[in-house]
Structures are given as C-alpha cells and as structure tokens.
C-alpha positions as CSV (number, residue, x, y, z in Angstrom):
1,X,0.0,0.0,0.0
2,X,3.0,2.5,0.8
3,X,4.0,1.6,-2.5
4,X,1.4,2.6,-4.2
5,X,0.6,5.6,-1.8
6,X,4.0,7.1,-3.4
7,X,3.1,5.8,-7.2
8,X,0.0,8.1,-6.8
9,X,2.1,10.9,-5.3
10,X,4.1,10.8,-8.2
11,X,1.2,10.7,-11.1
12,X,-1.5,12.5,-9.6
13,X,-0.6,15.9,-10.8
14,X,-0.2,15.1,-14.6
15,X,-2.9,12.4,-14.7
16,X,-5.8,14.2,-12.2
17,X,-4.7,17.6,-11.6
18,X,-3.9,19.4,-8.7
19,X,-6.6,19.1,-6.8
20,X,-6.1,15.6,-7.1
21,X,-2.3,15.7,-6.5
22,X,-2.9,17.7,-3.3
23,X,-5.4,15.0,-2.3
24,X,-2.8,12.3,-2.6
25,X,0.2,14.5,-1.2
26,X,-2.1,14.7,1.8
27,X,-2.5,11.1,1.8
28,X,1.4,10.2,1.9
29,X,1.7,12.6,4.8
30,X,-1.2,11.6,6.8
31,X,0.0,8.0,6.1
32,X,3.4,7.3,4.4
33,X,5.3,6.8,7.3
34,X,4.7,6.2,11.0
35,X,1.1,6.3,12.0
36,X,2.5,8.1,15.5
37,X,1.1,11.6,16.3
38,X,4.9,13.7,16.7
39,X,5.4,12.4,13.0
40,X,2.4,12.7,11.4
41,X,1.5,16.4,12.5
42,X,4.7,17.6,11.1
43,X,4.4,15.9,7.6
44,X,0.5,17.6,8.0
45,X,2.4,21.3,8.9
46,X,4.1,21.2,5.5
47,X,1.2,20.3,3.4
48,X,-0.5,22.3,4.9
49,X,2.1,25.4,5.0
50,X,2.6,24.7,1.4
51,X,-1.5,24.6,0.0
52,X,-2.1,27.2,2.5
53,X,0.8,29.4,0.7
54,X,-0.7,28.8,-2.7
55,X,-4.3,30.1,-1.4
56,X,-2.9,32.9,0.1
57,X,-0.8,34.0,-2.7
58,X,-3.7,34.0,-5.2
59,X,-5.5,36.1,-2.4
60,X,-3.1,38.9,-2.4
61,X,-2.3,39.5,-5.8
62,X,-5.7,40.4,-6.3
63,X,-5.9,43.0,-3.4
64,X,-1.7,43.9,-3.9
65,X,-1.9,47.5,-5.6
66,X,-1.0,47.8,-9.0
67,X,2.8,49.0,-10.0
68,X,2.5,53.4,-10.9
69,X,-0.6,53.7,-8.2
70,X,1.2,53.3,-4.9
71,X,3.2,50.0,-4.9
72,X,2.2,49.1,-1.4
73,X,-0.1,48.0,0.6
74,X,-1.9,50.6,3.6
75,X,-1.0,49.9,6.9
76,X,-3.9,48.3,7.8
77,X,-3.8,46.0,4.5
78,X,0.1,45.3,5.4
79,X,-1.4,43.9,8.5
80,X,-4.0,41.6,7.1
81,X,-1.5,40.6,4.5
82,X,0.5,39.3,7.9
83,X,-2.0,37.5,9.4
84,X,-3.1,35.5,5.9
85,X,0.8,34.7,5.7
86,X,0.8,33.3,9.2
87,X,-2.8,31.3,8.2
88,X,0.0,29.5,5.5
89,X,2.3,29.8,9.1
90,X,4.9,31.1,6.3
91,X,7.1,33.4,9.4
92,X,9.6,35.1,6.5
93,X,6.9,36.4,4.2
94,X,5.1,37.4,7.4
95,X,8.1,39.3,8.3
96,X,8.6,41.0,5.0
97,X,5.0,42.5,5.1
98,X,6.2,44.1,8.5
99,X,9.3,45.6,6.9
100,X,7.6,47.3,4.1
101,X,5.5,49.1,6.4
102,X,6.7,52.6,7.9
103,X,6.6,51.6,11.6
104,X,8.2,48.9,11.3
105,X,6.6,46.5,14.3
106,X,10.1,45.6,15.8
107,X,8.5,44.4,18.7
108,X,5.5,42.0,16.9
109,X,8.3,41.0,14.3
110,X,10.8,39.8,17.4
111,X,7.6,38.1,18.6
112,X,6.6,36.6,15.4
113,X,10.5,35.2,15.1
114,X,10.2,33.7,19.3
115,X,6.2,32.1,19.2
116,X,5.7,31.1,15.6
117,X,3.4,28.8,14.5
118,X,4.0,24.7,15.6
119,X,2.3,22.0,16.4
120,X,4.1,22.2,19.7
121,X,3.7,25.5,21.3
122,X,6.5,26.7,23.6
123,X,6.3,29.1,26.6
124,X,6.3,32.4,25.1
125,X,3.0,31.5,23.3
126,X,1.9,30.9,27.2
127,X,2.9,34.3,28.3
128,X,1.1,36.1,25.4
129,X,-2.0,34.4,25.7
130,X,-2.3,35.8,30.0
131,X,-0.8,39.0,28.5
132,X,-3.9,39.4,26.0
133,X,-6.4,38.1,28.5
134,X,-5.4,41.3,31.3
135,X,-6.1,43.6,28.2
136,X,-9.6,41.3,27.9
137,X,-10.4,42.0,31.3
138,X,-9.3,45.7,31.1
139,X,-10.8,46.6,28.0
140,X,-8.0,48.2,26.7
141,X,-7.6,46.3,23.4
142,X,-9.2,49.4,21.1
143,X,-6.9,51.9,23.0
144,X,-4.0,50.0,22.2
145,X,-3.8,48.9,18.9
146,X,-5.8,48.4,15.9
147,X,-8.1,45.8,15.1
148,X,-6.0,44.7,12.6
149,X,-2.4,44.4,15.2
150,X,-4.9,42.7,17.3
151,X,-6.3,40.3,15.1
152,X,-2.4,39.0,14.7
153,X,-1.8,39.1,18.7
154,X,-5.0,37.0,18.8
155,X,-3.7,35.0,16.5
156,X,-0.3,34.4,17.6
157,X,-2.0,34.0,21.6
158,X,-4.2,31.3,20.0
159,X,-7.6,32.7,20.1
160,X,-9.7,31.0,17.9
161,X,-12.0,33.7,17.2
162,X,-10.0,35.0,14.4
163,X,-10.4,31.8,12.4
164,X,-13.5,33.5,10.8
165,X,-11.0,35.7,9.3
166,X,-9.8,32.8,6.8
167,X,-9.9,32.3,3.6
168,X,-10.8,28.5,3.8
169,X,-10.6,25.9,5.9
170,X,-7.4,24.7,5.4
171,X,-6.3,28.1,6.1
172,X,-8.2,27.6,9.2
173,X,-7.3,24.3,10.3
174,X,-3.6,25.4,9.9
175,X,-4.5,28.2,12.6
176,X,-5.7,24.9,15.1
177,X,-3.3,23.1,14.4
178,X,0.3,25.8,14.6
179,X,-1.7,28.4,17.4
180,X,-4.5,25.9,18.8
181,X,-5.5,26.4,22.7
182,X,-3.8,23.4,24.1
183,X,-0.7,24.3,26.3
184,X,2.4,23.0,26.0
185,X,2.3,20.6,29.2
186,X,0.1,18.8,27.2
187,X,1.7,17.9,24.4
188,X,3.6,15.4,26.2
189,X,5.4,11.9,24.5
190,X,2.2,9.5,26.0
191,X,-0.4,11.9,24.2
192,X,1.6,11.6,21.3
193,X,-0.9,9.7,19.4
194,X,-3.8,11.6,20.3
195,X,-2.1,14.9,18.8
196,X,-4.5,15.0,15.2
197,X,-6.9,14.1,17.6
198,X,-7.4,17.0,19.3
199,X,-6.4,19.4,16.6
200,X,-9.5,18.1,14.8
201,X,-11.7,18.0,17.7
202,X,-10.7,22.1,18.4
203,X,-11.3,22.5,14.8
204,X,-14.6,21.0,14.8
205,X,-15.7,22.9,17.9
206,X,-14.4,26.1,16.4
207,X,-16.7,25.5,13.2
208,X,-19.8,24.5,15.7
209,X,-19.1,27.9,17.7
210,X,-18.4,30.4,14.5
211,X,-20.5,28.3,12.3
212,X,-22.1,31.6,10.6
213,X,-18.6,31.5,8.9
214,X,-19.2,29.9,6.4
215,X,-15.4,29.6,4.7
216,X,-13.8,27.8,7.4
217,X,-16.2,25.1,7.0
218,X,-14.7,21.9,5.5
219,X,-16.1,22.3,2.0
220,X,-14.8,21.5,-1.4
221,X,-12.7,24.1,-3.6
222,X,-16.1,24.6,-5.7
223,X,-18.3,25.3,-3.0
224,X,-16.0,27.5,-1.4
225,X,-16.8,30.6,-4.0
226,X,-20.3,30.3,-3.5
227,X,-20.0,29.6,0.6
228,X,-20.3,33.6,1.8
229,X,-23.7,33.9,0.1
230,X,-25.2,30.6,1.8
231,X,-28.0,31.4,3.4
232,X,-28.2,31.3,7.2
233,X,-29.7,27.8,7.4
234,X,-26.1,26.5,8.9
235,X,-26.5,22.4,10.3
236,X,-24.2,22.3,13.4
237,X,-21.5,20.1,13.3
238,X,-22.1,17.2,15.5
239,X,-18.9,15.9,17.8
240,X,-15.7,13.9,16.3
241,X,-17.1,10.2,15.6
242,X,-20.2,11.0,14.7
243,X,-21.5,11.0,11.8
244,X,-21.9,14.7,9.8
245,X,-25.5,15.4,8.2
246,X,-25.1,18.6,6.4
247,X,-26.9,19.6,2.7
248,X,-23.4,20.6,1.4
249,X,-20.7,17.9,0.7
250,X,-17.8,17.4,2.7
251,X,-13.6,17.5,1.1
252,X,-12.1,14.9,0.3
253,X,-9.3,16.1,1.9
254,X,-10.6,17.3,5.3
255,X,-12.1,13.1,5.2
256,X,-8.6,11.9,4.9
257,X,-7.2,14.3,7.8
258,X,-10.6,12.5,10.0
259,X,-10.0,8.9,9.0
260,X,-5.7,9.3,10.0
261,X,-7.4,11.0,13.1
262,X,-9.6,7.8,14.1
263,X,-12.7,10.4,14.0
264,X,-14.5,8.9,11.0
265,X,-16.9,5.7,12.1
266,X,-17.2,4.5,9.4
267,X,-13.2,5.0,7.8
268,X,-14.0,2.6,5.0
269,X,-17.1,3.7,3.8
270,X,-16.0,5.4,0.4
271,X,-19.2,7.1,0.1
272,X,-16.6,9.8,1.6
273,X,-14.9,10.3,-1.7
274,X,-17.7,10.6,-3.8
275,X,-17.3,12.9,-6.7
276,X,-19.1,15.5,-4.6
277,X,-16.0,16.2,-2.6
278,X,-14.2,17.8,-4.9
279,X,-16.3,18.4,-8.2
280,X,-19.7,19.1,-9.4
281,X,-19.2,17.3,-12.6
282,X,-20.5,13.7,-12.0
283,X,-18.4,12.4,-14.7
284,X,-15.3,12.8,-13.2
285,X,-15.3,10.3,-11.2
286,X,-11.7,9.0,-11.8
287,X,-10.2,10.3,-8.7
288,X,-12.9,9.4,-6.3
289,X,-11.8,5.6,-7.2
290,X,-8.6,5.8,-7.1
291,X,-8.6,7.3,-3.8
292,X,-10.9,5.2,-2.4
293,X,-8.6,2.2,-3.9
294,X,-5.6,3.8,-2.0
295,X,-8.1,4.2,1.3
296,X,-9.2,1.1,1.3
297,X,-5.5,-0.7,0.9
298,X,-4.0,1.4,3.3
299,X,-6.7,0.3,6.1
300,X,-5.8,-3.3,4.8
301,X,-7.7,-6.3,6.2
302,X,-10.3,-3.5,8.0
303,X,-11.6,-2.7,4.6
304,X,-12.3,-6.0,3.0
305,X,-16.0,-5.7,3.3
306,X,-16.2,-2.3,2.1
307,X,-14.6,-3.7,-1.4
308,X,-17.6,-6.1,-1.5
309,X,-19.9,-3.4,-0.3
310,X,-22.7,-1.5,-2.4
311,X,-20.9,1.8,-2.6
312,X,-17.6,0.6,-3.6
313,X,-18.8,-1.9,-6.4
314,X,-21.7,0.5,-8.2
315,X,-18.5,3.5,-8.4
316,X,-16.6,0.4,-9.8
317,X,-18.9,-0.4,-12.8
318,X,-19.5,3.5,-13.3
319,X,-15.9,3.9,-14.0
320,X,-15.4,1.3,-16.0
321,X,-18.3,2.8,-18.1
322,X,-16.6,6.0,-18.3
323,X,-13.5,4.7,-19.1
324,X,-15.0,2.7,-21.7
325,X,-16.8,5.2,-23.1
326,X,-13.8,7.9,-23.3
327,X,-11.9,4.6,-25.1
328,X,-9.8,3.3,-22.5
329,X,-10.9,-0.3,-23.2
330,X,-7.4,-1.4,-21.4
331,X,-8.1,0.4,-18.1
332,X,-12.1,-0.3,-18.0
333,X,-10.5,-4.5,-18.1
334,X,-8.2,-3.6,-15.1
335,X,-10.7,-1.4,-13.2
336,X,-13.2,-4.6,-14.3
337,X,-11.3,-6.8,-12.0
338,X,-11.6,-5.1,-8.8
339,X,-15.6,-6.6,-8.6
340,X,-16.3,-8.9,-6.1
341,X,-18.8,-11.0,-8.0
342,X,-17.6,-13.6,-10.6
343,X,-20.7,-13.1,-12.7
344,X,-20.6,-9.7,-12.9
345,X,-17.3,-9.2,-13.6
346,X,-16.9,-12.2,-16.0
347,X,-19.8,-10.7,-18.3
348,X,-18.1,-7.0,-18.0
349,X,-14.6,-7.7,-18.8
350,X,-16.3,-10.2,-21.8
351,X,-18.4,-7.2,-22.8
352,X,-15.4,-4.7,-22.4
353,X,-12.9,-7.0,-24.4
354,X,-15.4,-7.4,-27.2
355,X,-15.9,-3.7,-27.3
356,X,-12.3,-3.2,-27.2
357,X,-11.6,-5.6,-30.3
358,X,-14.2,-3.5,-32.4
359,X,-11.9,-0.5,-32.2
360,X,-9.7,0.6,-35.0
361,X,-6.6,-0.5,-34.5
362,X,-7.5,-2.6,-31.1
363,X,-4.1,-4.8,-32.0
364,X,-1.7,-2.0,-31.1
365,X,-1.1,-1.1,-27.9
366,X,-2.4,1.7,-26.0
367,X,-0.2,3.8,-23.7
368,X,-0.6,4.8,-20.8
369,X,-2.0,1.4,-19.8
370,X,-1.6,-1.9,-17.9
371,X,-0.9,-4.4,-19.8
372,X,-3.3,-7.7,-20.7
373,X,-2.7,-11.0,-20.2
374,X,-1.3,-12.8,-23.6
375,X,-4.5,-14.3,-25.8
376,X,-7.0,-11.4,-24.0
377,X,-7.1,-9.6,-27.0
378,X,-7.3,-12.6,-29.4
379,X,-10.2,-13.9,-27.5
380,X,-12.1,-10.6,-27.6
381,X,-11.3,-10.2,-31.2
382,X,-12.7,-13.7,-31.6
383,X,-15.6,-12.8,-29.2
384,X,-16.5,-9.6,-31.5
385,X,-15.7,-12.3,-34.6
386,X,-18.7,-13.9,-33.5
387,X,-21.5,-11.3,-32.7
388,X,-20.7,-10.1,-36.1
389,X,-21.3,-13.6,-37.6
390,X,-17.7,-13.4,-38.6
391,X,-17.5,-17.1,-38.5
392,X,-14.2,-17.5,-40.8
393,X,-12.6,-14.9,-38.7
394,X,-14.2,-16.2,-35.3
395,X,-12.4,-19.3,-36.3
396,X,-9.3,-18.0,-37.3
397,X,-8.9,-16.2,-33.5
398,X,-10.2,-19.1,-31.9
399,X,-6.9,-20.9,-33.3
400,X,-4.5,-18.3,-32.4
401,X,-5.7,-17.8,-28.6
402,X,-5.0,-21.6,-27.4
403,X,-6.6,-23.6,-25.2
404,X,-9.8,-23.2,-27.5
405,X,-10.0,-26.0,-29.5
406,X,-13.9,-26.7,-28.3
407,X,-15.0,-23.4,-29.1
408,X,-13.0,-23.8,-32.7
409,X,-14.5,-26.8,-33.7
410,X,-18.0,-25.9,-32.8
411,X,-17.4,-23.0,-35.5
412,X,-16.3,-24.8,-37.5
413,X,-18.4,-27.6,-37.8
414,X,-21.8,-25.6,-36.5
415,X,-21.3,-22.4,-38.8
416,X,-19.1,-23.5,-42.0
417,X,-19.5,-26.4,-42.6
418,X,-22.8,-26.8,-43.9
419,X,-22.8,-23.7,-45.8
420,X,-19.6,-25.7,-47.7
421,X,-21.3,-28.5,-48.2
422,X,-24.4,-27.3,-49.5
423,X,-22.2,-24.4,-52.0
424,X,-20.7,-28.0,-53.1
425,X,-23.8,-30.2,-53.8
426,X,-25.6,-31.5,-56.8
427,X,-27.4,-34.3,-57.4
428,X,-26.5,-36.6,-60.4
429,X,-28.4,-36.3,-63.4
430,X,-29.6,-39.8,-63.8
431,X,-30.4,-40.2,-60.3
432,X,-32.5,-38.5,-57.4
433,X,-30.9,-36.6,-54.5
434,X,-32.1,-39.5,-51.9
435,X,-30.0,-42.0,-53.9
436,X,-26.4,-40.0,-54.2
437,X,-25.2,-36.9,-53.6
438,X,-22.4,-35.2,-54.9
439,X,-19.7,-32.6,-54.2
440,X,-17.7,-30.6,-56.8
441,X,-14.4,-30.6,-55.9
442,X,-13.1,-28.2,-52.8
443,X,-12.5,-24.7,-53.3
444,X,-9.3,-22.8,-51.5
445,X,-12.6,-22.3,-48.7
446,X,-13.3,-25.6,-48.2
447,X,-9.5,-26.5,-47.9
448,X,-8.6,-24.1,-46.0
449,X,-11.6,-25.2,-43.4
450,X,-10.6,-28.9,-44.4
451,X,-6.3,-27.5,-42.9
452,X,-8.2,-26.2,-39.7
453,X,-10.0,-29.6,-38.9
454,X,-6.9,-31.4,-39.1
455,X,-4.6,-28.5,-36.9
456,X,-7.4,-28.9,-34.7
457,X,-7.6,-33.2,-34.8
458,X,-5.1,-33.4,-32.0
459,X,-7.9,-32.1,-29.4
460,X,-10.4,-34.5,-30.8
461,X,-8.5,-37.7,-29.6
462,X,-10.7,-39.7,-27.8
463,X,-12.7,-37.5,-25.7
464,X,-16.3,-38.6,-25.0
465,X,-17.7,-35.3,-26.1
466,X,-19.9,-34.2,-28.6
467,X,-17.5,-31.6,-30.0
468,X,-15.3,-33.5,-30.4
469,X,-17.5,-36.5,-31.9
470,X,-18.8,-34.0,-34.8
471,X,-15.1,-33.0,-35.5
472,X,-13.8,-36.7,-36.2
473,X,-16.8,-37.0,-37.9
474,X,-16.3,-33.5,-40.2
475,X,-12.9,-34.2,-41.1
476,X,-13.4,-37.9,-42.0
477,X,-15.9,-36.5,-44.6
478,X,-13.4,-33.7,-45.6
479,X,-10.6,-35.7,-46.0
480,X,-12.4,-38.1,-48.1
481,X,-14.1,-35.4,-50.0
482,X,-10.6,-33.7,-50.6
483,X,-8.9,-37.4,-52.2
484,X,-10.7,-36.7,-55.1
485,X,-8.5,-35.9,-57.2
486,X,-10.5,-33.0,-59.8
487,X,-13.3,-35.2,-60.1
488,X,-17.1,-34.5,-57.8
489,X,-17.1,-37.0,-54.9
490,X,-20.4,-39.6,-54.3
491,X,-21.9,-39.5,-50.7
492,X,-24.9,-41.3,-49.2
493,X,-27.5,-38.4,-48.4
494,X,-27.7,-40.4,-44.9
495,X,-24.4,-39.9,-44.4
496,X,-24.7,-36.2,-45.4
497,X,-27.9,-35.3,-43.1
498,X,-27.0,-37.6,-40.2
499,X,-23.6,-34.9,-40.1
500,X,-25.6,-31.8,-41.0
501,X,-28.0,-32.6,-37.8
502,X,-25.2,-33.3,-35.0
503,X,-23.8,-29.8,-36.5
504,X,-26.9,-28.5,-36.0
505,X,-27.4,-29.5,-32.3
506,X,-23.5,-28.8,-31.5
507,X,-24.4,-25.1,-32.4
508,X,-27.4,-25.4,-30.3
509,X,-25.8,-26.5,-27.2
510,X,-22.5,-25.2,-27.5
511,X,-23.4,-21.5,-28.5
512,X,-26.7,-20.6,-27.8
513,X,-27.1,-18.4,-30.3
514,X,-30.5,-17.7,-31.9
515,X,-31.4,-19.2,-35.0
C-alpha cells in the first residue's frame, strides 16, 4: 500500500490535476510513514504550510496595488497581509510584510520570530496568551492597537476567534493546528498519538461555535466561491465520531485528515470520496476511485467488506463505463477486475474486451496502460468475430488464442461447414438426391476449413464429447471429399444429413445463439 501511496504521489498531478495531487500529497503525509502523532503532524504542517501558501498568494495578488498607483499596501492591509501569511504559518513572508510598512513592528516581528506557529507551542506562546487576556479583562484592546495588530496578537496568543477571518478551511485548520489552545504541558510523548486528535476535535468545535462563517467550514474548492452567500440555514456540526449530516458535501481532503485521526466511524465507507468532494461534474469520477482504492488498501484487512460493499462496487462499474466510453478499453478491463462477483465481472470484462476488439486499430497497444494478459485480445477479437457472424474470422482467432480448440470446432463444424457443403452439392443427373449426392471438388474455402479440422484433430483424440464427436466426424468427410482428385465426390445423403443434424445440435448447445 505505501507503495502505491508514493506511485499516486508521483502521477497525480499530470494524470488528475492538482486538486487531485494535493489530495494524494495529503494522503502520503497523513499515512506514508509512521502512524505516530509527533510524525504525522509535522508531515501535515508542511502540506498544509505549502497549500495554505498557494491560497494565500492568489488572495493577495488580487488586493496587492497595482505598480504606478502606490506599490504598497496601507498599513492596515500590510497587517492583514500578515496575518493571511501566518494562516499559510509562512514566518519570512510574514516578516517582509512588516518591513515594508513605515513603523516597522520591531516588537511584533521579534515576537513573530520567538512564538511562531507549531504543532508544539513553547512558553512564550503561554505568556502572550495571559498578556492578551489582562487587556480582555481591562478593556484596553481598542486603546491600544488596531483591530487589525490585534487580530495577529490574537492570533499568535491562540484565540480561535479570528479563524473567521480565513480564507478557507485549510487556512483555518492550519490556525488549530500551529496556534491551537492546548498548552504545551500537554503535548507530552504519551499523548503523542492523540495529537491530530485534538487538533480536529478544536477544529470542529471552532466550526460549531463560528458556524455563521461559512469559509472555514470543511467544503470542497467549488463550493467555497459560493459559501459567503449561503443562506443562514447552517447544520451544526455534531462531535468527532459521529457522523456529519449537512446539505453541502464534505472535502475529500478534510475526510482523509478524520479517517488518519480515528474520527471517522465509518473510515472505510467510500461514500466519503464521492465525486461530490471535490467536483460538481458527476463524470469525473476517476479520482474518487482511485482514492478510495488507496483508502481502502492502506486500512488493509479492515476494509475488506467495504470492497464487497454497495458503494464501492456501483462506483466500480460506473468507472469502468466511463473509461470505456472515453476509449480506454485497457483500463475499464483492469478497473473490471476489482468486482467482487464472478458473474458480474466475467460478463463485464467479456463485454469490455469485445468492445475493445471493435476499435480501430484494437491490436496496437495503448499507452498509458496496464498491460493484458497474452490471448485477451485474441479472445475478444474472436468474441466480436462472432456477434458479427464473422464465422471464418471467429475461427481464425479461436486458433490463435489456445486452449480453445472446443469453441473452434464448434465454429467450424456448426457455422461452415454446412454452408460448404451445400455451395458444393448437386445431385447426379440420372439419379434422385435421396439416392447419391455429390460434391464438386473443394474450393481454396473448403480446404482451408478442411487444414483447420486437421490443426485442430489433436484435441479430438478420444474425448467422449460431442464436439469432439462432430469433429472426427467432419474431417473424415473432408478428408475423403478432398482425395478426389478433380473429379465430384459420391456420398450417401444419410451420411450427409446424419452430419448436418449433430452440427446443427453442436451449435445449439455449444453456442446458444438464436437461430
């Protein structure tokens, strides 16, 4: 599974795009390494640091003044640009903004450098936090500073009431997780593992309490444009482990951070990573399986019934249909396999491999790709031979897949060779047709069927079957029918009909096919 995990990492970007690749960066840190608390929430820190920066970024150009009509930001937007770069906990762009403004902040910047943002916060993050709540209690906070200082001592003091101030919710769970309230005598090794735990228990709380906020709840990217003119009919969150009921979809991302937390009850439900999560277009379904694939092998044995489970095995089939319908024939097979029922996924990979072998070109290889098994191909080109009524070419596949004989001798004999016979016949012209019968000497058609029968002899042996009773049978009559030597060859009609009729029930039984 950590195998794949890092295959994913690799791939996502050029294959799904980045909202896909930050999905499966996420993943590696949440679960590429130890499953313990003081190495998980680092790995976190930097993906979150490093979306968080993107998000931010994008944020400011568009409010950053434009070059000729004052260069720089107000001192009031200086300080907002501060506290989005600490949301990304980025310390040196944080500390830039401060520079560029006229007073300088050489205090806040010497505090920003001591009490930055981490998972574990030291003393001086302590000391701030009783410093801001005397200025509470004194009621001082508008005499001293502006909202906008105060918003970053907030911040930086861990008040979560500035978390309405984000621009998402990774921006916001950043803020819980590098400035949560939690001291640092808590953060101890034997709560170790508990750490994610109660970063996404604050976070959860904080979005119950502020819920009115609506960007810092845990929505997808395309929701999140569309979130501040929500009406106010706001579901509270219910407590970690429970499950969350809400009109508006969940990320996929902010499921993965709840399931390496231990807060999701049902972890291997997939339902989690429905398309919903991260799109609105319910065709692009390709990276709700293939995280749900990673999901459930990096839960392992836990998971096995969610890979037999409704959910898992209707997005399965919808893929493949997608895949086959956007002509990744190749894929749909592999995607095919990971059904649970043998029916099901016998008759889908037959219908996918016949589908495939109708294509143009459905001999060469496509690339990207996993590869087939050798003879796939030639059995779905024989498989699409046949629902055309192909029967030459049906035949022709049959022989080059291997294994097959049964299925090419009950072409041969049930499909071509009556129609040879009967392009053959005449009757002699001084006797009836229920006295002789004969057959003008063989065409290259009926050799080349008469070559078949005897490539094809060796399977016959002695098996008590009727296949292979009606081949010994068919190629006795060819093979006397092709000594002639130029001349039309005599045969009993009894002889003739007796064969046409076992041909006639071998394509009944064997094939099924309606007549």
């Amino acid at each position: 599974a950590k195998v794949l995990l890092q295959k994913y990492s690799a791939v996502a970007a050029e294959c799904f795009g980045h909202v896909a690749s930050d999905a499966f960066h996420l993943a590696e840190a949440l679960f590429g390494g130890t499953s313990s608390g003081a190495e998980v929430l680092p790995r976190l820190s930097r993906w979150l640091s490093r979306v968080n920066q993107r998000t931010v970024q994008q944020y400011l150009e568009t409010r950053r003044p434009m070059p000729g009509f004052g260069g720089n930001f107000s001192e009031a937007q200086g300080l907002e640009a501060v506290f989005h770069h600490l949301t990304a906990n980025s310390i040196p762009a944080a500390l830039r903004e401060l520079r560029r403004l006229e007073r300088g902040y050489d205090r806040l910047a010497a505090i920003l450098a001591a009490s930055g943002g981490s998972p574990l916060p030291g003393p001086q993050r302590r000391f701030l936090r009783q410093q801001l709540a005397e200025w509470k209690h004194q009621r001082r906070q508008a005499d001293l500073m502006s909202p906008e200082l105060w918003r970053i001592y907030s911040l930086l003091a861990g008040d979560l009431e500035v978390l309405r101030d984000c621009l998402d919710w990774r921006c916001a769970f950043g803020l819980v997780l590098w400035y949560g309230q939690w001291a640092e005598a808590e953060a101890d090794v034997s709560e170790e593992s508990e750490m994610l735990t109660k970063v996404v228990t604050s976070y959860l709380d904080a979005v119950k309490q502020q819920g009115m906020s609506s960007r810092i709840r845990p929505l997808p990217g395309y929701l999140q444009s569309t979130a501040q003119d929500m009406s106010q009919s706001f579901q509270p969150f219910p407590r970690v482990g429970e499950s969350i009921r809400t009109s508006d979809p969940e990320s996929l991302q902010f499921a993965a951070i709840r399931i390496a937390a231990g807060c999701l009850g049902e972890s291997s439900d997939v339902a989690h990573f429905d398309y919903q999560t991260y799109t609105k277009d319910p065709l692009d379904i390709s990276l709700s399986w293939h995280f749900s694939v990673l999901m459930l092998a990096l839960q392992g044995e836990t998971a096995r019934s969610a890979c037999r489970g409704v959910a898992f095995q209707k997005l399965t089939q919808q893929y493949c249909k997608l895949l086959e319908q956007n002509g990744s024939s190749r894929w749909a097979v592999y995607v095919a396999h990971f059904l649970s029922d043998p029916r099901a996924r016998t008759a889908l990979v037959r219908q996918l491999l016949t589908s495939h072998a109708r294509q143009p070109g459905a001999g060469v290889p496509e690339l990207p790709g996993p590869e087939l098994p050798p003879g796939w191909l030639d059995r779905a080109q024989a498989l699409a031979m046949e629902q055309q009524r192909n029967w030459c070419g049906a035949l022709w596949c049959w022989r080059k897949c291997g294994g097959e004989e049964a299925r090419a001798i009950t072409i041969a004999c049930g499909y071509l060779l009556g129609p040879a016979m009967l392009g053959h016949a005449f009757s002699p012209f001084k006797r009836a047709a229920v006295e002789a019968i004969l057959l003008a000497p063989m065409t290259p058609a009926a050799r080349w069927l008469l070559q078949s029968l005897q490539e094809l002899s060796g399977a016959m042996g002695c098996q008590d079957v009727l296949w292979a009773e009606v081949g010994r049978d068919a190629l006795e009559l060819l093979r006397d029918w092709g000594a002639s030597d130029g001349t039309p060859t005599k045969f009993e009609p009894q002889r003739l009909v007796r064969l046409h009729w076992k041909c006639e029930r071998l394509r009944k039984c064997m094939l099924g096919f309606p007549q």
